[in-house]
C-alpha positions as CSV (number, residue, x, y, z in Angstrom):
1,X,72.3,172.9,101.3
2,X,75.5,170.8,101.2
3,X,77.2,173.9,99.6
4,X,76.8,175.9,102.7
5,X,78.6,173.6,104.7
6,X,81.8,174.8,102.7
7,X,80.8,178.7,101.6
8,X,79.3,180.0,104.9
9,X,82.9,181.0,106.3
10,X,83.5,183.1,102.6
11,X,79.9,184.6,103.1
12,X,79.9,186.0,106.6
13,X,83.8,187.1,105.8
14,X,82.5,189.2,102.6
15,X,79.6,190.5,104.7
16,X,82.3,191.7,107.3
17,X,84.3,193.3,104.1
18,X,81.1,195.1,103.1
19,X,80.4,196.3,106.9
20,X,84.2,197.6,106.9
21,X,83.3,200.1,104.1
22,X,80.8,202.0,105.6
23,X,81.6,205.3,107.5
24,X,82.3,203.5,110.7
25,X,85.6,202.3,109.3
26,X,86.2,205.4,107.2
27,X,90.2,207.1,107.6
28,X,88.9,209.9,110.1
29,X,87.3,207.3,112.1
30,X,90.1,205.1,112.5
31,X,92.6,207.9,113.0
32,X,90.6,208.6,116.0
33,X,91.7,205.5,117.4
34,X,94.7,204.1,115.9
35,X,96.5,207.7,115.8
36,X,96.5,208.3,120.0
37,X,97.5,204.7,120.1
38,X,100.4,205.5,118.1
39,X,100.9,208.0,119.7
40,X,101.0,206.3,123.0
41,X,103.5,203.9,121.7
42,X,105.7,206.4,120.5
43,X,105.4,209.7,121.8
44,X,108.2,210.9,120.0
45,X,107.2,210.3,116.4
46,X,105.8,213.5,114.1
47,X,102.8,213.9,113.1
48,X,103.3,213.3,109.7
49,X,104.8,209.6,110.8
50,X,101.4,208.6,112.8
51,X,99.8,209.5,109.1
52,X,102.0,207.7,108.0
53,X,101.6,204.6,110.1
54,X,97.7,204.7,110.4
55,X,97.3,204.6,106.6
56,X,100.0,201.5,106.4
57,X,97.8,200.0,108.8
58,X,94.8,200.8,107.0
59,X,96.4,199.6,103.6
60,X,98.0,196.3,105.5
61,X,94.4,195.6,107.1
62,X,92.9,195.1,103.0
63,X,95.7,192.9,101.9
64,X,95.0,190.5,105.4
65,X,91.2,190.8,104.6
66,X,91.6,189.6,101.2
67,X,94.0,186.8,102.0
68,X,91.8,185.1,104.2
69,X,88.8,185.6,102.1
70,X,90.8,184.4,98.7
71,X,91.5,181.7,101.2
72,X,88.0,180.9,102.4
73,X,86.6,181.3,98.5
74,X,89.4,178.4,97.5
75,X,87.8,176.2,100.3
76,X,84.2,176.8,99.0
77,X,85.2,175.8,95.6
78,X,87.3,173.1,96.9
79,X,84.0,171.7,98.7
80,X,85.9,169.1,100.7
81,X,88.2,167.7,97.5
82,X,91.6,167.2,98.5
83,X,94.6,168.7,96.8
84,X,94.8,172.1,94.6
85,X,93.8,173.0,91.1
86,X,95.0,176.2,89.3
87,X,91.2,176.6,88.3
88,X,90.5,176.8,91.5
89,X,92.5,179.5,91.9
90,X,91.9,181.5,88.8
91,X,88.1,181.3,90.3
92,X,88.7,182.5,93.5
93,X,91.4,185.2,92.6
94,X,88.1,186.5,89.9
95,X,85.8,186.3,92.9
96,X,87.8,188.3,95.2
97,X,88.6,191.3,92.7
98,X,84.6,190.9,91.5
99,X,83.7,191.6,95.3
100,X,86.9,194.1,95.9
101,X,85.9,196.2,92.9
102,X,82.0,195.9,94.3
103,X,83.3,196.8,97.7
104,X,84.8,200.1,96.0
105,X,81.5,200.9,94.3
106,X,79.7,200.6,96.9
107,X,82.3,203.0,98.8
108,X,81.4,205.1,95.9
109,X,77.8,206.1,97.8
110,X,79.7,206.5,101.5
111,X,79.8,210.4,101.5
112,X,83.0,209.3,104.0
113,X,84.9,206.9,101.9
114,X,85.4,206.7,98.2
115,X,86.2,204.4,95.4
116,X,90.4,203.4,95.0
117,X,91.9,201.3,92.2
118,X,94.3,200.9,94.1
119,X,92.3,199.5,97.0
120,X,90.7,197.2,94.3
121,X,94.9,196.2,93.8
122,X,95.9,196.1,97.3
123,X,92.8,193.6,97.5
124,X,94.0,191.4,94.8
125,X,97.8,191.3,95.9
126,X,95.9,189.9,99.2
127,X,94.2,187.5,97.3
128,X,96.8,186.5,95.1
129,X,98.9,185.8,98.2
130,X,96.4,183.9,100.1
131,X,96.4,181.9,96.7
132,X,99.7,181.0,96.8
133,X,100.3,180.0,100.5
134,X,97.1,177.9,100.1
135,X,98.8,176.1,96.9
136,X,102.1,175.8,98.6
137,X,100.5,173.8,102.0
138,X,97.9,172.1,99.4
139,X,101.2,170.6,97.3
140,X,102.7,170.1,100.6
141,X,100.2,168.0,102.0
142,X,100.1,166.3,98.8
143,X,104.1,165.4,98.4
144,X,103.8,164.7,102.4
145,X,101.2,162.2,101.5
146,X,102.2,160.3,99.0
147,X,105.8,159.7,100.6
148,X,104.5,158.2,103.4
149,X,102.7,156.1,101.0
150,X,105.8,154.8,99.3
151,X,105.4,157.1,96.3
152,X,107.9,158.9,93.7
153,X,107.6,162.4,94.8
154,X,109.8,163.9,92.4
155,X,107.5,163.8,89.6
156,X,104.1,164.2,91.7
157,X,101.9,166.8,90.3
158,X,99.3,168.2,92.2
């Protein structure tokens, strides 16, 4: 049960995912909300613009979902190890568009929502970026480390 200690947090965040594509978070719902707040904010803007804005919201909200869960899969497969790995990153960038093409399919049976490649994209680039800021603080951290501990950080591979 060690393993749970580091993939809970990538668990209940892919059961959140899934509960996001059900009809409760389908477009008509959240333009029911997000559109009079919009509209609140800026009473001027057309019609057309608070479309515009609610599905830039919509499309911004799967590219911050799938960072932190391309994030939180890295951690599991880290399990506690300290540094980064590109194979740790080539397995959670394949887990994340596994479980964003999933999430589509199973958008597929939502008689609200429907399957998007593009969604299944949108996911990745989320995931793909997550990747790469967690590499960046990973090498970092690593560089920060081994100057303080008198090494040659030039050539310090991570």
């Amino acid at each position: 049960m060690n393993w749970l200690r580091w993939w809970w947090p990538a668990l209940v965040w892919a059961g959140m995912i899934f509960s996001s594509s059900t009809d409760a978070f389908s477009g008509e719902n959240t333009s029911r909300i997000l559109i009079p707040f919009l509209h609140r904010l800026f009473p001027a803007a057309r019609w057309e613009t608070l479309a515009t804005a609610h599905l830039l919201i919509r499309k911004s909200a799967h590219v911050t979902e799938y960072f932190l869960f391309g994030i939180l899969i890295v951690r599991g497969i880290r399990a506690g190890r300290r540094g980064w790995d590109w194979r740790w990153t080539l397995a959670a960038l394949a887990a994340a568009a596994g479980w964003a093409a999933l999430d589509e399919l199973h958008q597929s049976f939502v008689p609200s929502r429907g399957p998007s490649m593009i969604d299944v994209l949108i996911d990745f680039s989320g995931a793909l970026f997550g990747q790469i800021v967690f590499a960046a603080v990973a090498t970092l951290r690593a560089r920060r480390a081994a100057g303080t501990a008198g090494v040659d950080t030039d050539n310090l591979t991570v």
